[in-house]
N, C-alpha and C positions, 0 to 999 in steps of 0.2 A: 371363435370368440368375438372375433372383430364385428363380423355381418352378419351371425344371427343365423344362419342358416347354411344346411350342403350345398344347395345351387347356388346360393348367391358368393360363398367361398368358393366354389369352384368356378364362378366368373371372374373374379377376383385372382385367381391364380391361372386363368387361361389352361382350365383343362374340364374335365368331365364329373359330375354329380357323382357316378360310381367308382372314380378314381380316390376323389375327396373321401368316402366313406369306407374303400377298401383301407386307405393308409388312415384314416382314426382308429379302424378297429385294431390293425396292427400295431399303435402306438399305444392303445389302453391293452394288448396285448402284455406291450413290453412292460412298462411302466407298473403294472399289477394290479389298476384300479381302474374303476370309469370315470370317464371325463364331463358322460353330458347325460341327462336322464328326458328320454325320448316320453316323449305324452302328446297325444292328440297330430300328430305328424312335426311338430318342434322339437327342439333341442334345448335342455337346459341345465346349464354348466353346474357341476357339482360344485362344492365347498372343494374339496382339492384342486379342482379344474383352476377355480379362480386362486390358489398360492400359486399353484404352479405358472400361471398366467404373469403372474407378476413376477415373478424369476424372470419367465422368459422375456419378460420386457425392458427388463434391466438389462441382459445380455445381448439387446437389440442396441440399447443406449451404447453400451460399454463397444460394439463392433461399430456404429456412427463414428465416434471420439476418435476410434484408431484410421477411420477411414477421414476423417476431418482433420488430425495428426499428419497425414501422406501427403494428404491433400498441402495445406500450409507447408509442408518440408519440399513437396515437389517444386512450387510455386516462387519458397525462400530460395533460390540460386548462390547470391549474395552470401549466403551463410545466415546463421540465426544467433544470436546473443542471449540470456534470459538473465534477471539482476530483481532481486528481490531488497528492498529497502523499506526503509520509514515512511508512514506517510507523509511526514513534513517533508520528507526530500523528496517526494513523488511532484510535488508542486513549485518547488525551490530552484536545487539544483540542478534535477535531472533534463529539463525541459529542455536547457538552452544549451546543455553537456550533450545530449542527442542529438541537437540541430546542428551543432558543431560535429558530430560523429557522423551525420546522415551526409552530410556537403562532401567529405574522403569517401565514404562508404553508402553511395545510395543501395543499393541492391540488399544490404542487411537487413534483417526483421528483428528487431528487438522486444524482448517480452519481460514487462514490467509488473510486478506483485508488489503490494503493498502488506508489511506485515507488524504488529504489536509484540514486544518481546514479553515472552518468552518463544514463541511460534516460532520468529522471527530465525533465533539460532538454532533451533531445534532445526526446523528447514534445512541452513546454512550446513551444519553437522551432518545431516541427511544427503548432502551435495548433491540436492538438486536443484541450483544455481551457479550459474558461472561465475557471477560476482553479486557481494552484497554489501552495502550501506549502511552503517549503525553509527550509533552515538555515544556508544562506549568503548571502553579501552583493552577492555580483557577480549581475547580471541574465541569464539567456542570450539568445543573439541570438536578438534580433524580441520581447522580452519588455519590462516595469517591472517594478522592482523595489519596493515598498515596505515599512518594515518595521514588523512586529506587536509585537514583545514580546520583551525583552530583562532576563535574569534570569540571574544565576550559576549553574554548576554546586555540588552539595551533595554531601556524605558523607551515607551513609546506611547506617546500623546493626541491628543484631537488639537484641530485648530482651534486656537484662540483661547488652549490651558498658558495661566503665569508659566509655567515650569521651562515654556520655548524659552524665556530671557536667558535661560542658563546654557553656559555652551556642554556644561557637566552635571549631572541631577547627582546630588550625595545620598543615601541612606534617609538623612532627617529630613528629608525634602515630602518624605511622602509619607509622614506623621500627617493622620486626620487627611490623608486625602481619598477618595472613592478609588477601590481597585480592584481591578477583573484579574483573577488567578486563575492557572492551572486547580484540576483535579489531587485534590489531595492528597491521592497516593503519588502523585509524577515526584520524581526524582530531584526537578528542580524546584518545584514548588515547595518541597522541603528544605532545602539546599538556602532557598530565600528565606521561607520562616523562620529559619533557625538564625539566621543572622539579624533578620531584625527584631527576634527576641531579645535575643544576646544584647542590644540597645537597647531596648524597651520602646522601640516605634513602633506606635500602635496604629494600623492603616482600616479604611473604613469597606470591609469585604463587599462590593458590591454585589457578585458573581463570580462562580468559579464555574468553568468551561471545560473537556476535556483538552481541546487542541488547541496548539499556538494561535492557527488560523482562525477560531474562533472567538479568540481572546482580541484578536486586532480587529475584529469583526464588531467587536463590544465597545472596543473604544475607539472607533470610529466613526461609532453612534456619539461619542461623548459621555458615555457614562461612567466613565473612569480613564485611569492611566493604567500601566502594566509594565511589566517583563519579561519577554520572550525571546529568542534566539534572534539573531537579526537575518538570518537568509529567510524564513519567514517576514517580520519585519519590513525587509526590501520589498517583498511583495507588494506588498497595501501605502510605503511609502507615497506622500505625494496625494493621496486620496484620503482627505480628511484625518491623514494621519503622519504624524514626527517621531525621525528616529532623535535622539540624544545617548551618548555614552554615557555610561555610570562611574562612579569615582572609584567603586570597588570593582573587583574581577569577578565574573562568575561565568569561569570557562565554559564553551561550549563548543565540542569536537565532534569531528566528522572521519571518521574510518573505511578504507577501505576491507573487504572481509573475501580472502582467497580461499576456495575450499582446496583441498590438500590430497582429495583423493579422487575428483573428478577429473574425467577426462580433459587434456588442455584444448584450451579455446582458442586458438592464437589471437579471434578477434577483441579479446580480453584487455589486450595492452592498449592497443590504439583504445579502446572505450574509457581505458583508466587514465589518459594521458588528456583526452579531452574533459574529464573531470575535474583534471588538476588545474587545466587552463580556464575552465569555469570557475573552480573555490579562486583562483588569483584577480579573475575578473570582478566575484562578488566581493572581494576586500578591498578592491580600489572604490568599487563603487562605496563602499563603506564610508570608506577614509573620507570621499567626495561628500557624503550627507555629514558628513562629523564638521566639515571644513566647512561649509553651509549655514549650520547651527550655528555656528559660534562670530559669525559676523554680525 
C-alpha cells in the first residue's frame, strides 16, 4: 500500500519479490477478499484494501504511543506525577508549585492536563490523575475534596484609571464605567451580575472574554476595569495593570481533588505540600499589592 508495488515492498522489508507475493495471497486467502486488482503488471488497492488500510494504521499509531509510554517511564526514574487542573491554575499556581517541587525532587516527570468542567471531574472520577485542581467545593464521585486557598475576587485596573486613588473600589464605583466580563455562562460572572442588579449599577459591557487571562489582557489595553480571581490577577500585576480589593466578598477557592480509587502515589504529598507553600506565598504577595494601593 505504502510503495506501490512487489519489488519495491519487498525492498522496503529486506526480502524477496516472491516472498512479498506468496504472503499477500495467503493474507487475501485468510481475510476472504482481494486486496489489490492486478492490471497491466500494477497493483491497485481495492475499496476494502483501503478500510482495512486505515485500521491497520491506527494500530500502527496505538503500538507507537505504548512504545513512546516505555519509552518516557523507562527514562522517568525519579518517578512520574500526573495533575489534571484548570487552566487558570496551569499559569497561576502551578508554575512556581513545580519549581518548588523539582528543587526536593529533580528526577520527577510531572504531567500536566489542562481541563473545562464538566471533563474536568469526569476525568478526576475515572482516576486517571494522581491529583487535581478545581474551584469548586463539591468532590466528584470516587474523589476528596480538600481545600487550598481561599482569597477574594479583585478589580483590576490600567494605569492612570481615577479608581487607583481608592485603596478599596465599592460596587457603585463602577456605575457607567467600561467593563470587560467573563463569558456569560461562567459562574462568577453571574455571581457578579446578580449583585449589581440587586443595586441597580449599571456598568458599560465593553467585552466579554472567555478567560481570566484574557480579561486582564483587555484591560491592560485600557479598555475597561474588571473582576477576576487575583492569582490570575498577580500575573499581569505591574504591567499596565492594578490589583485593588473590593469592599464586598466574592470568594474565590482552590481545592485540592484526591482520587479514591487510584493507586497511591506517594509522590502526591510532597506535590501537595509544595502547593500549599505556593497558595501561602500568593497571599502574602496579595496582602503586599493591597498595602501598596492604599498608600
Amino acid at each position: 500500500m505504502t510503495t506501490g508495488s512487489m519489488t519495491k515492498a519487498a525492498e522496503l522489508l529486506y526480502t524477496s519479490q516472491p516472498t512479498v507475493s506468496r504472503e499477500l495471497a495467503r493474507m487475501e486467502q485468510s481475510i476472504g477478499f482481494a486486496l489489490f486488482e492486478r492490471a497491466h503488471g500494477r497493483l491497485r488497492p481495492t475499496m476494502p484494501a483501503l478500510s482495512l488500510f486505515d485500521e491497520v494504521k491506527r494500530v500502527y499509531v496505538g503500538l507507537e504511543r505504548v512504545e513512546s509510554t516505555a519509552a518516557t517511564l523507562r527514562e522517568s526514574r525519579g518517578g512520574q506525577l500526573s495533575v489534571i487542573t484548570l487552566p487558570a491554575f496551569s499559569h497561576s499556581i502551578l508554575p512556581h508549585a513545580c519549581k518548588r517541587f523539582h528543587d526536593s525532587h529533580p528526577g520527577v516527570s510531572i504531567s500536566i492536563a489542562s481541563q473545562e468542567p464538566p471533563f474536568l471531574e469526569e476525568w478526576l472520577t475515572a482516576q486517571r490523575y494522581d491529583l487535581g485542581l478545581t474551584e469548586h467545593d463539591a468532590a466528584p464521585a470516587g474523589t476528596r475534596l480538600i481545600p487550598l486557598l481561599e482569597v477574594d475576587e479583585v478589580c483590576v485596573l490600567p494605569d492612570g484609571h481615577p479608581l487607583l486613588a481608592k485603596g478599596t473600589v465599592d460596587l457603585m464605583s463602577f456605575a457607567d464605567q467600561p467593563f470587560i466580563s467573563l463569558s456569560s455562562n461562567d459562574p462568577y460572572r453571574i455571581q457578579l451580575d446578580d449583585a449589581f442588579a440587586k443595586l441597580g449599577i449599571t456598568r458599560r459591557l465593553v467585552a466579554e472574554t472567555p478567560t481570566a487571562v484574557s480579561v486582564c489582557s483587555f484591560v491592560r489595553q485600557g479598555l475597561g476595569i474588571a473582576i477576576v480571581n487575583p492569582l490570575t490577577a498577580l500575573d499581569f500585576a505591574g504591567r499596565n495593570l492594578n490589583i485593588r480589593p473590593l469592599a464586598v466578598s466574592f470568594p474565590f477557592r482552590v481545592s485540592l481533588i484526591y482520587p479514591e480509587h487510584r493507586p497511591n502515589n506517594p509522590l502526591v504529598k510532597a506535590f501537595a505540600e509544595s502547593l500549599r507553600d505556593e497558595a501561602g506565598m500568593l497571599q502574602r504577595h496579595l496582602a503586599a499589592h493591597y498595602s501598596v494601593g492604599t498608600r
